[in-house]
C-alpha positions in Angstrom: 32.2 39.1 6.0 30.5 36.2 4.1 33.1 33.7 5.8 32.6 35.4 8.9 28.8 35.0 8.8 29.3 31.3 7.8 31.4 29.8 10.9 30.0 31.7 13.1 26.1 31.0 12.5 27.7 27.4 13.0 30.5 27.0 15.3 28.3 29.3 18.0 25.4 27.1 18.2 23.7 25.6 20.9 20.6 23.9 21.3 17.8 22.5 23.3 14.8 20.3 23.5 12.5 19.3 26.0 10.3 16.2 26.9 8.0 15.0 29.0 7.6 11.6 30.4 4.0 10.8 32.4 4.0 7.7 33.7 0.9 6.0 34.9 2.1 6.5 38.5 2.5 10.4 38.5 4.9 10.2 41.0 7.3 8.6 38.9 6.6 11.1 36.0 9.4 13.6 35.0 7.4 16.4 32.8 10.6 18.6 31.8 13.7 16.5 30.4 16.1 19.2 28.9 18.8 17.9 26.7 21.8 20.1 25.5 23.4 20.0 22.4 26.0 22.4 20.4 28.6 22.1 18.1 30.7 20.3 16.6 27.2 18.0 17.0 28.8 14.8 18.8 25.4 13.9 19.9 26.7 10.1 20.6 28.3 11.9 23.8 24.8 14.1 25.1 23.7 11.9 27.9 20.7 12.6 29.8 18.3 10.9 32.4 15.1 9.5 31.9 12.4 7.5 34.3 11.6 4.3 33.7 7.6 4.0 35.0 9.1 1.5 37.0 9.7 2.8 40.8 12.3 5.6 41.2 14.7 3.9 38.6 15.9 6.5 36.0 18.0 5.5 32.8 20.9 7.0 31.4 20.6 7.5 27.7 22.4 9.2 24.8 21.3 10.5 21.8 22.5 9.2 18.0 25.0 10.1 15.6 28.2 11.6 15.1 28.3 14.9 12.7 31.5 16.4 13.8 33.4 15.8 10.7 31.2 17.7 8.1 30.4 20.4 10.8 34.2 21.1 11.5 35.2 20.9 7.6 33.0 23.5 6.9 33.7 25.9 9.8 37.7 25.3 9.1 37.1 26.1 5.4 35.2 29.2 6.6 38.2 30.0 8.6 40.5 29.7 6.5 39.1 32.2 3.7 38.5 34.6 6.4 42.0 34.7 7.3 43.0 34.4 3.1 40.6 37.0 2.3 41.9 39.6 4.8 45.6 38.5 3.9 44.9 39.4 0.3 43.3 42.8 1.1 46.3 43.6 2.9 48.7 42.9 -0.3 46.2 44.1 -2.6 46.6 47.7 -0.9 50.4 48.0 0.6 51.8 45.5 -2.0 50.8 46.1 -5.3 54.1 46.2 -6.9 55.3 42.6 -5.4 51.8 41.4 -6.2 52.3 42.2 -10.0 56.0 41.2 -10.1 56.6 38.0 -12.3 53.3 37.7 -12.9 53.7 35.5 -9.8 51.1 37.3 -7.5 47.8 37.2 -9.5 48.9 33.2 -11.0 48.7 32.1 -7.3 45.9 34.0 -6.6 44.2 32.6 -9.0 45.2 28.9 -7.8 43.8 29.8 -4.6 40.7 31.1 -5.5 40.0 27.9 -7.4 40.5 25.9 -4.8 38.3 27.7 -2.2 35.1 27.9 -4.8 35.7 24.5 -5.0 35.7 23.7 -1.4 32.7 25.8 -0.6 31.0 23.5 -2.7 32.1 20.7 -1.0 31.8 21.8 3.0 28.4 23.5 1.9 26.9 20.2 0.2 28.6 18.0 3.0 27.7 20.2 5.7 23.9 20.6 4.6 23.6 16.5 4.4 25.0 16.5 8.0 22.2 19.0 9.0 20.1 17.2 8.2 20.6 14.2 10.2 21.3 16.2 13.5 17.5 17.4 12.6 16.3 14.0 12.5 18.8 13.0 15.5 17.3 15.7 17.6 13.7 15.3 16.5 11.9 15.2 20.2 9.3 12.5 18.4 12.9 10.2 17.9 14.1 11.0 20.9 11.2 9.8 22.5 11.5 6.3 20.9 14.8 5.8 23.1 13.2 5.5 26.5 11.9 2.4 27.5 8.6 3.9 29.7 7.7 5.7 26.1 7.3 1.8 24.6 4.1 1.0 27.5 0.7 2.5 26.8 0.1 3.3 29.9 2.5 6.0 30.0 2.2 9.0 27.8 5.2 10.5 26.1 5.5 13.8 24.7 7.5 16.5 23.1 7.4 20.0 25.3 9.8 21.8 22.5 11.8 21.1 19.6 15.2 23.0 18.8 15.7 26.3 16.9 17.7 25.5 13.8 17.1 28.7 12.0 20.7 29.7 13.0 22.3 26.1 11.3 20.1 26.9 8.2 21.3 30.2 8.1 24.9 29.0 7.8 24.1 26.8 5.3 22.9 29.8 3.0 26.2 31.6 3.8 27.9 28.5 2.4 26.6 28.0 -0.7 26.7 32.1 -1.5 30.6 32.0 -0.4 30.3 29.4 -2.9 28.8 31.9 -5.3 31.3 34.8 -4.6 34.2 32.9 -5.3 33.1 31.1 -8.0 32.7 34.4 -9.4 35.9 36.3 -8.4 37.9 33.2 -10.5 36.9 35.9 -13.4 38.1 38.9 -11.9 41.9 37.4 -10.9 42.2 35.6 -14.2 41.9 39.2 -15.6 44.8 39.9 -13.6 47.0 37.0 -15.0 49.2 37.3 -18.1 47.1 34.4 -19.4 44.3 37.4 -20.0 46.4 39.9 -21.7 48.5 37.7 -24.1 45.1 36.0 -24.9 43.5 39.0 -26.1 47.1 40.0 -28.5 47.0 36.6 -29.7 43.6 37.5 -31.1 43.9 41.0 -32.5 47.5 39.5 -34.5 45.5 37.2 -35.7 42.8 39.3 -37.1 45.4 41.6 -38.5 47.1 39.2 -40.4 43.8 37.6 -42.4 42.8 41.2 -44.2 46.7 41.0 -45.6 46.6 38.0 -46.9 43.9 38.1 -48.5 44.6 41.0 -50.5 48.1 40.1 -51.4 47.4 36.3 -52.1 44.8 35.3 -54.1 43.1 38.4 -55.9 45.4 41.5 -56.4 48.6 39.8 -57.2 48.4 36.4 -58.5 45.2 36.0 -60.0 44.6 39.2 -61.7 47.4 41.2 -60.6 50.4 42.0 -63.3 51.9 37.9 -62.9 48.2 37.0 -63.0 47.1 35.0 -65.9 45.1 37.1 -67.3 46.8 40.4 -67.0 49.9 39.0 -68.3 51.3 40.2 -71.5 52.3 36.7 -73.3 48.5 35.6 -73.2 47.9 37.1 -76.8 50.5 38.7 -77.4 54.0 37.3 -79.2 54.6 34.1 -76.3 50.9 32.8 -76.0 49.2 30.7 -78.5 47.4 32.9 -80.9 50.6 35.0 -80.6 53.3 32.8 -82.1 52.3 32.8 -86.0 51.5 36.4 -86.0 48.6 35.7 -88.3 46.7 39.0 -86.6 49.7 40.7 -85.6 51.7 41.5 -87.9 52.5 38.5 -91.2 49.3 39.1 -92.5 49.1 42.7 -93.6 52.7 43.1 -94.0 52.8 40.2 -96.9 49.5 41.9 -98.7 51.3 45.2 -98.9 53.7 43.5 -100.4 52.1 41.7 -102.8 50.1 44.8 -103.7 
């Protein structure tokens, strides 16, 4: 629906804007010029017709610019995650089962939905630059500055009405929040991805491992344990140093009974 919204706030537009042109000589005046323009914004070919103040002469004029490119990047990236978007809801209800074989389904899914977050970005950002110069391009006040009867004094020039550009705004917006909804489903198919799943048992293995260690390594068994040092039975007994002559043990009250 978002993509929907986007391309076609923008690939239906047209627009107008009116001038008028009072020359000194009212009969040569022309008070309503109306010049057409709609998408893809190839203003470079809108001609129209304007007098000249000077007897019946009329000049044939054009209006500036070229912004085809950005406007038909972003309504064919529009397009194209229309028709994704639907093809994925499809497979996401009848095909489940292919979907998750191989792990192949959600891994290209995610590819995909990478790509598209990152060309919203880029047809939203390039499409709202070229906006803005078909603003200026169709500006009446600019347009006005083309016509050669507007450059005499004697003549009065003005703008009778601007275009409505609420509808090329609008698709901007829709652009940068199809940005915003795909940049946020990346999460959502990368929890579908084996990436996700072996991630998390990487992390409970590894937390099951450290309490083991630690009780069997350092404390319980080697240090203090029955090899430890201390617990060991050659540190004062018969093997350690205290424990070799026996003086304590056993030679000394042994020879003084004997001597008694």
């Amino acid at each position: 629906l978002f993509a929907i919204f986007a391309f076609a706030t923008c690939g239906g537009y047209s627009g107008e804007l009116r001038l008028s042109v009072d020359c000194a000589n009212k009969s040569e005046s022309d008070l309503s010029i109306d010049i057409a323009f709609a998408y893809p914004f190839r203003l470079h070919q809108v001609n129209f017709e304007a007098p000249t103040c000077e007897g019946k002469q009329r000049e044939k004029l054009a209006l500036i610019g070229d912004f085809s490119s950005s406007a038909e990047f972003f309504v064919t990236i529009a397009v194209f995650a229309f028709l994704y978007s639907l093809a994925a809801t499809v497979v996401y209800i009848f095909f489940q089962n292919k979907y998750r074989e191989n792990n192949r389904g959600p891994l290209i899914d995610f590819i995909v939905t990478v790509v598209f977050s990152f060309l919203w970005l880029v047809s939203s950002s390039a499409w709202a630059k070229g906006l803005s110069d078909v603003k200026i391009a169709t500006d009446p006040d600019e347009v006005l500055l083309l016509m050669s009867a507007c450059k005499q004094q004697s003549n009065k020039c003005l703008p009778v009405r601007s275009p409505v550009m609420s509808s090329l705004n609008t698709s901007v917006v829709f652009g940068y929040l199809n940005f915003i909804l795909w940049a946020g489903n990346i999460w959502f198919v990368f929890k579908e991805t084996g990436w996700h799943s072996s991630g998390q048992r990487h992390a409970a293995d590894t937390m099951e491992k450290q309490p083991s260690g630690y009780n069997q390594g350092g404390y319980n068994q080697d240090s203090y344990g029955p090899a430890g040092g201390y617990n060991q039975p050659g540190s004062y007994g018969q093997v350690g140093e205290y424990g070799q002559s026996q003086s304590y043990g056993q030679s000394g009250p042994t020879s003084f009974a004997n001597q008694i």
